[in-house]
Every structure is written in C-alpha cells, then in structure tokens.
C-alpha positions as CSV (number, residue, x, y, z in Angstrom):
1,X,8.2,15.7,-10.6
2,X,9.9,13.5,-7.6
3,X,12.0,16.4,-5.7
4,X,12.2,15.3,-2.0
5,X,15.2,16.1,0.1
6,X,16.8,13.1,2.3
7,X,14.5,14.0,5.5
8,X,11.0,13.7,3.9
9,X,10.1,10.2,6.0
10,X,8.0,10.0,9.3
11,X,6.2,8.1,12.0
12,X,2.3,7.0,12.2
13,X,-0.7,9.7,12.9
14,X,-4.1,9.5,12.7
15,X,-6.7,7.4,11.1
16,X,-9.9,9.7,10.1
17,X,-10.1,11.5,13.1
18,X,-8.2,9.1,15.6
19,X,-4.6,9.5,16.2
20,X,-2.2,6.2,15.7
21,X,1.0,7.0,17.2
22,X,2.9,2.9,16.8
23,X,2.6,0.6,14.0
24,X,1.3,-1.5,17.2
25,X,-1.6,0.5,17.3
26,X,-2.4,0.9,13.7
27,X,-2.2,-3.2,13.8
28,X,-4.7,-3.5,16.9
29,X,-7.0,-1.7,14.7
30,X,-7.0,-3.6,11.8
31,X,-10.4,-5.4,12.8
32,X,-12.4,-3.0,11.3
33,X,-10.4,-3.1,7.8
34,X,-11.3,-5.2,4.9
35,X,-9.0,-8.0,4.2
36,X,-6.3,-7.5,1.3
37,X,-6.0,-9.8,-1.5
38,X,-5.1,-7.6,-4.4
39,X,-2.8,-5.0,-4.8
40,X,-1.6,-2.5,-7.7
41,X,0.7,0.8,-8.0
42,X,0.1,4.3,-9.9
43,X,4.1,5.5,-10.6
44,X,3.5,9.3,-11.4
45,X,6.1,11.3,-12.8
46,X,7.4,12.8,-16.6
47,X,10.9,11.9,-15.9
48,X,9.9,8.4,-15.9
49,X,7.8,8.7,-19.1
50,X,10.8,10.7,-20.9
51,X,13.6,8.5,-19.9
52,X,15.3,10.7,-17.1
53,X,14.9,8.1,-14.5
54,X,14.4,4.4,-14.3
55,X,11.5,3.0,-12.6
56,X,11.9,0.6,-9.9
57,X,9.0,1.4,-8.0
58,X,7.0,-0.8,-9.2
59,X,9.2,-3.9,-9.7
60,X,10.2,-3.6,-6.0
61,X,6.7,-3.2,-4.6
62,X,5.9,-6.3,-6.7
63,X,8.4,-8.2,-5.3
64,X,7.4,-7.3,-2.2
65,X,3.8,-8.2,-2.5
66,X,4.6,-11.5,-3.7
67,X,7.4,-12.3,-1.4
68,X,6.7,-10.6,1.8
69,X,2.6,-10.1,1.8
70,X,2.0,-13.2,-0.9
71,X,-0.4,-11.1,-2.4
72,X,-0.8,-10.5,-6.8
73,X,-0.2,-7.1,-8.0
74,X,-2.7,-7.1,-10.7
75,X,-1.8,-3.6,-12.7
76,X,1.2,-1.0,-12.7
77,X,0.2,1.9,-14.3
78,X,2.5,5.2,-15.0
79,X,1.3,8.2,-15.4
80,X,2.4,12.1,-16.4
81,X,2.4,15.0,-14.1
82,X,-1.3,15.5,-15.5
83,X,-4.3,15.8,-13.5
84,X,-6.7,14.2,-15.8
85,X,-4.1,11.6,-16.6
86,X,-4.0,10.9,-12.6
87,X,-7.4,10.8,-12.4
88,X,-7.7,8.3,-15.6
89,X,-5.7,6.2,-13.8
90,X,-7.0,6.1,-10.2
91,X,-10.4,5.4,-11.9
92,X,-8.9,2.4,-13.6
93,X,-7.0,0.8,-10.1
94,X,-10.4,2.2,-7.9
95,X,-13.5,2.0,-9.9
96,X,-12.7,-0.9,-12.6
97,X,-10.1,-3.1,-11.2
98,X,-11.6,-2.5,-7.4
99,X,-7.9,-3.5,-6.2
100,X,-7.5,-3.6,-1.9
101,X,-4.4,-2.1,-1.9
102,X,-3.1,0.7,-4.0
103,X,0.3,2.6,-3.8
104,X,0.9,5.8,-5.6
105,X,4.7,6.9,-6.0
106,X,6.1,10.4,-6.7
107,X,4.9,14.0,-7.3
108,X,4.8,14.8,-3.6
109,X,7.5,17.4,-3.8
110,X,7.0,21.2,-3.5
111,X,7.4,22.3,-7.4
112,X,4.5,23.4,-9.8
113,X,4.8,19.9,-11.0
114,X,4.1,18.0,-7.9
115,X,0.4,17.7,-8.2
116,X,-0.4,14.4,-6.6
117,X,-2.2,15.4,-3.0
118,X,-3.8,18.2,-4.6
119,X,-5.5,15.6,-7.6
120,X,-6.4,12.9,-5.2
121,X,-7.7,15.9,-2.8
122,X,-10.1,16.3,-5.9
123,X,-10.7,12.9,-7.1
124,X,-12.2,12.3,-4.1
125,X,-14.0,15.1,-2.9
126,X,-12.0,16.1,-0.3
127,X,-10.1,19.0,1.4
128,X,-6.6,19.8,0.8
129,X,-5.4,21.9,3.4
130,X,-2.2,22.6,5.0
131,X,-1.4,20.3,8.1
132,X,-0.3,21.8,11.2
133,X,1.0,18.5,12.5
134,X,2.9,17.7,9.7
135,X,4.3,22.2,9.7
136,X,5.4,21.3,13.5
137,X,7.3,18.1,12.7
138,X,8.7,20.1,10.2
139,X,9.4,23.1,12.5
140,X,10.8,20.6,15.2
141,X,12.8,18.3,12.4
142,X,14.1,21.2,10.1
143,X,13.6,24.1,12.1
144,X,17.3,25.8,11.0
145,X,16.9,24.9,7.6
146,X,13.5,27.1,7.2
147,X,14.5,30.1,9.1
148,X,16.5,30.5,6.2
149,X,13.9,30.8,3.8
150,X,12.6,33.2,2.1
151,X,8.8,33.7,2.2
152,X,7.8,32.3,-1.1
153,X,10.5,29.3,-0.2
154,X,9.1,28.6,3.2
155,X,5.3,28.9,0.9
156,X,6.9,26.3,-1.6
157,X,8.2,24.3,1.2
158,X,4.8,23.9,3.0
159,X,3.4,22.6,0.1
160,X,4.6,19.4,0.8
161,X,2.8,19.6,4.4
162,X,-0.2,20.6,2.2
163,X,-2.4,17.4,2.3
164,X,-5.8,15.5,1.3
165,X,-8.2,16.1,4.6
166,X,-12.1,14.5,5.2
167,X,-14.2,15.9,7.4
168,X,-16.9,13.1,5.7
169,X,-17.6,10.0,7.6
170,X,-17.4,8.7,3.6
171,X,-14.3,8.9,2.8
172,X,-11.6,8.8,5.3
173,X,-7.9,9.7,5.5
174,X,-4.8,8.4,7.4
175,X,-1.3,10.1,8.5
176,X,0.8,7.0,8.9
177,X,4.5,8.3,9.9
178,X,7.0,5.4,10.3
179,X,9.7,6.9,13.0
180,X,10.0,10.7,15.3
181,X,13.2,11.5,13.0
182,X,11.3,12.0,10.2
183,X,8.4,14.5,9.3
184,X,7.0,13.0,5.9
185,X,3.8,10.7,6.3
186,X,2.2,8.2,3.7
187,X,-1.0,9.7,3.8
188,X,-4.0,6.5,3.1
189,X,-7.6,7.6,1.9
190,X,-10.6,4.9,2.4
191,X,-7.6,2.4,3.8
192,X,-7.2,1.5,0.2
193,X,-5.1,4.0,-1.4
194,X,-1.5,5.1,0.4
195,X,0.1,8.2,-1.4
196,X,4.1,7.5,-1.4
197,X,7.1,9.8,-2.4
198,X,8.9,8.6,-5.3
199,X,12.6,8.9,-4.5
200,X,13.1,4.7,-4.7
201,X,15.8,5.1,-1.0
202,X,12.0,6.9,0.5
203,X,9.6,4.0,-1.1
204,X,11.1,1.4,-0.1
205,X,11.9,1.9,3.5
206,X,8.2,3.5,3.5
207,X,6.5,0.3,2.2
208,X,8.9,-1.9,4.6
209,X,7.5,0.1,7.6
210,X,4.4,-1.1,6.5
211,X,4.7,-4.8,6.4
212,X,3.4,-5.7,9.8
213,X,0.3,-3.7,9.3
214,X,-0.4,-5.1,5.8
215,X,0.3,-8.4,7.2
216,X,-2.0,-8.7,9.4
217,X,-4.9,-7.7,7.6
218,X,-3.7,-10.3,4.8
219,X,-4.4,-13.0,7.2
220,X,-7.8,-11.9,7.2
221,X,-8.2,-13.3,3.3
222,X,-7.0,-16.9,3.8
223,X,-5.0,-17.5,0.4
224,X,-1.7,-17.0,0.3
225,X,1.0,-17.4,-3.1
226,X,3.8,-20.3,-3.5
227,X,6.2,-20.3,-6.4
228,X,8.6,-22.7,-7.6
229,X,10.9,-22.7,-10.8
230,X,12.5,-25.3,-13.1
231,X,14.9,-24.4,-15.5
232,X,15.5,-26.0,-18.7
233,X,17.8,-25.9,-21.8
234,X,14.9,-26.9,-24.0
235,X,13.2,-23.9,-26.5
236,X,10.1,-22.4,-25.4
237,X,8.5,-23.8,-28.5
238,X,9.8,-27.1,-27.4
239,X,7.9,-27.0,-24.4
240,X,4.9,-25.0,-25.2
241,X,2.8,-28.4,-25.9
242,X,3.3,-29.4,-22.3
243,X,2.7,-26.3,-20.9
244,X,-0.7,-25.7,-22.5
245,X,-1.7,-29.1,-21.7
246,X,-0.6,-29.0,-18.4
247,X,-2.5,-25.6,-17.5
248,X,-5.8,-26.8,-19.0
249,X,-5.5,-29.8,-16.7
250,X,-4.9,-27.7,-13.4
251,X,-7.4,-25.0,-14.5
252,X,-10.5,-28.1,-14.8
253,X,-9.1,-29.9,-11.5
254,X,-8.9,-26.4,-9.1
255,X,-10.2,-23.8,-10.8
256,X,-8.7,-20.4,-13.5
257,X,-6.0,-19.2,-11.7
258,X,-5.4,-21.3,-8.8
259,X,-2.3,-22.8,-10.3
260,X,-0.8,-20.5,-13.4
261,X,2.5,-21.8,-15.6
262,X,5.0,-19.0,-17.1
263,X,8.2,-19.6,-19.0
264,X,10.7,-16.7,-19.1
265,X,13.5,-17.2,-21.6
266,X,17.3,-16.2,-19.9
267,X,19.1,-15.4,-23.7
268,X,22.5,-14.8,-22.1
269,X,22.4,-18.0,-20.1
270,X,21.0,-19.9,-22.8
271,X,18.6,-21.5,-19.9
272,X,14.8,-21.1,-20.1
273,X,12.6,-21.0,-16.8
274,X,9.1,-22.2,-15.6
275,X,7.6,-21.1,-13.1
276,X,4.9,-22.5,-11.3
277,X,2.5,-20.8,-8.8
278,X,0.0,-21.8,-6.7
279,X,-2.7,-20.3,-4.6
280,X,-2.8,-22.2,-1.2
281,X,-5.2,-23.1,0.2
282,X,-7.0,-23.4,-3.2
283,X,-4.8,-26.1,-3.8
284,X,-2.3,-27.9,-1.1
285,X,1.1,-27.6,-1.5
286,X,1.4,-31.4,-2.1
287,X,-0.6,-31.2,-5.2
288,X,1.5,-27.9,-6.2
289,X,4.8,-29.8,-5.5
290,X,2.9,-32.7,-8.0
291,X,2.9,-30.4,-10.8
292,X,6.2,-28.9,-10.1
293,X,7.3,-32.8,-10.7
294,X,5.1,-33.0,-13.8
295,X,6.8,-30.2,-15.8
296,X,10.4,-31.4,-14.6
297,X,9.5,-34.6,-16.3
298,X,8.0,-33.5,-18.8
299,X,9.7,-30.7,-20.3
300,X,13.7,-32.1,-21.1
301,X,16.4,-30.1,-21.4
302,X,17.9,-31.9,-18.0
303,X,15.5,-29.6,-16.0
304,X,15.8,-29.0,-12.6
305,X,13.9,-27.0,-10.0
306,X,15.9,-24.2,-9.1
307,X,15.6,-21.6,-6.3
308,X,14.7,-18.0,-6.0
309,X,17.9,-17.0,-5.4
310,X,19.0,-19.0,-8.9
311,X,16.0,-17.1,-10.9
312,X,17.2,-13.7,-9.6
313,X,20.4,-14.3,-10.9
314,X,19.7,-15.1,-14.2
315,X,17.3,-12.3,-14.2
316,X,19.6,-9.2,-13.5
317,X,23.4,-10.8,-14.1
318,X,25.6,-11.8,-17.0
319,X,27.1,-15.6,-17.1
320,X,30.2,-13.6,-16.6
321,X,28.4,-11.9,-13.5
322,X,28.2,-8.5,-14.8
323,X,24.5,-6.8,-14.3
324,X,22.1,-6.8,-16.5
C-alpha cells in the first residue's frame, strides 16, 4: 500500500560507498554510467489493481521521458503487494527487456503491506538494514512528531528508513535526496533501477529532481525522439492504406523503428490524429518533416499538423471543455 505522509522527500546521498551531497555532483559523476536510451516503470500497489486509486504514475513518467529526456518507455507493468509478483516483474524490466532506466512507484510506506525495499533487498541479494542517515534526517526533520510515538509506532515508522544496502562491489546502491527539508530518498541499485514513493504529489517532484542528472547521461546515447501530429476528419479505415504504405516505405529507407506512424481516434471531437515520430539522428529532421508532409497530403479530411498543446487537448477535454 502507498501510505506516506507529506514530508517523505529528501536531498542526494551516497552512491555505493561515496557520498553525493548536490545534484551537481551526482552529474560530475555521470562518466562512469552507461548511457540511457530505454526506460520502463513497475507501479506496485493493490489499490491500483482494485480500483481505489487511479494510476498516473506511469502516464506522467511517460510523458516525461518522451518530452523532457526524449527517451521510449518500452513497458509499464503493475503489480500487487506480492513478493513473487514483484519479483516476476523486476525479472521482466531487468533480465528480459534489459531496460537502462527503471522506476518503481509505491509500497514504500511503513504498513505490513509496504514490501517494496524489503523484495528488491532480496531480488538482488542484498542487505536491508535500517539507515542511520536516513533515522537522523528523520530525527532532525520530524523530531516532535516521533517523541510522540509509541514504541511499536516509532518501530513501524523506521521501517520506512529501513532500506536495500550492498556491501558487494556487484551490485551497488544509491541514496539520492533532492533538498535538506526533506528526509525521504529515491534509493537506485546498479544505477538502473530508482525505488520511488507512490503518492503521484511525491513522484513527480522526485522524478523532476532528477532531470539534470538523467539528462546528461542521455547525451551519452546520441538519439534523441521528435514528434509531430496531423489531424484529420477522415476514418481510420479511410486512412489505413496510406499509413501501412507509408510505414513500409520509411522502415526499407532507415530502418524498423526509426520513424513509427500511430493514429489515435478523438470520438468526442469527431477528429482523428497521426502522429509521426522520428528517431534523430537515424533520420534528419528534414526527411521527418518530408513525411509529416506526405501524410498531410495524403490522408484528406482537410488535415493539418497540429501541435502538442492541440493533441493534449483533445486527449483529456470535452469539445465543450469539460475533462475527460
């Protein structure tokens, strides 16, 4: 379960053994860390699965990887309060899809339920052992609050300061805390996967701390993501021809999935959308901006290439503006 009170956040601390006390100097470092091109997120949690809550985890951290890191997130997967079901799913981002960059969101709390540092602590052969830095940011942070605790309370409390810990030059583990106000750190194992709190206020300012840090070691891969849309009043089926024809001629010229077409259908606007996406350097941005011309030519319906801002607003409003 994703129970976290409004102070669980905090600033940047130590990679393996090192300390990292800036996002400056967690960016200075980045030399030794694998480039990212590939990115994916485990949302854990029964209320999600049951309907209690609704998920936007993982539609946020997608836009953010294509918008701020222009990156792919190749797989959301969601997950139970399970430990076998945690572990099925690690093994699917980790092992099979090998992904540079995984986020895991919720069950960081201190309830019976909250399993998540305890799972990964065994998934990957690891300690999980109480933190005294993380107990004194606490102390420092919260200090009042705990002296009123009872025993078991204060017991339940430090669970959440309970984390995954090597002592193994093969696998290694990261505090990252994002300001001094706040006491609760992402926590990274093997600089791949970064263990999040689920509350969506928490993720998102978490993963925005990030940015710079993620950024740079993006740079590292070379390709980065560019995306245009057309929209259209002509039916999917209408258009389907084109499209197929069109993405067997970009897939021979540059390559499966360089350039990738999608059409999303907006019912209430009565407006379909295509959007086009291109994976620069792989192919320049004049040749991407040729295709974008092909499907407005191509498809009818008096289409037009539309903005970002346009497609978000057909996405998540009514014609009449009210959300969807």
């Amino acid at each position: 379960m994703i129970r976290i009170s409004k102070s669980l956040f905090s600033t940047m601390s130590r990679l393996s053994f090192n300390s990292v006390k800036s996002i400056d100097n967690l960016v200075s470092s980045t030399k030794a860390l694998k480039p990212i091109a590939s990115a994916g997120i485990l949302i854990i949690g029964d209320e999600v699965l049951n309907g209690k809550i609704l998920d936007t985890n993982s539609y946020n951290f997608a836009r953010f990887c294509f918008n701020n890191l222009s990156i792919p997130m190749k797989r959301t997967i969601v997950c139970g309060d399970d430990s076998q079901d945690i572990k099925n799913s690690l093994k699917i981002l980790v092992e099979q899809d090998k992904l540079d960059i995984i986020i895991t969101s919720g069950g960081l709390g201190s309830t019976h339920d909250d399993i998540t540092y305890s799972v990964l602590s065994e998934f990957y052969g690891i300690d999980y052992e109480l933190d005294q830095e993380v107990v004194d940011r606490m102390k420092k942070i919260r200090g009042q609050y705990l002296d009123q605790l009872s025993p078991d309370q204060l017991s339940a409390f430090y669970k959440m300061a309970t984390l995954p810990t090597s002592k193994s030059p093969n696998v290694t583990t990261e505090k990252i805390f994002i300001d001094d106000s706040l006491w609760f750190p992402i926590v990274a194992i093997n600089q791949q996967v970064y263990i999040l709190p689920g509350v969506p206020q928490l993720f998102t300012k978490l993963v925005s701390a990030l940015e710079s840090y993620l950024k740079t070691r993006i740079s590292l891969s070379g390709s980065q993501l560019h995306r245009f849309y057309v929209k259209t009043t002509s039916a999917e089926s209408e258009m389907a021809p084109l499209l197929s024809n069109l993405q067997e001629k970009v897939d021979s010229k540059y390559g499966t999935g360089i350039v990738k077409l999608g059409s999303y259908p907006h019912m209430d606007w009565k407006i379909n959308t295509v959007s086009i996406i291109g994976k620069i350097p792989e192919v320049s941005k004049e040749a991407l901006r040729a295709v974008v011309d092909e499907v407005v030519a191509g498809i009818g319906g008096n289409a037009t290439e539309i903005s970002q801002q346009d497609e978000d607003k057909m996405s998540n409003e009514s014609p009449s503006g009210a959300k969807i």
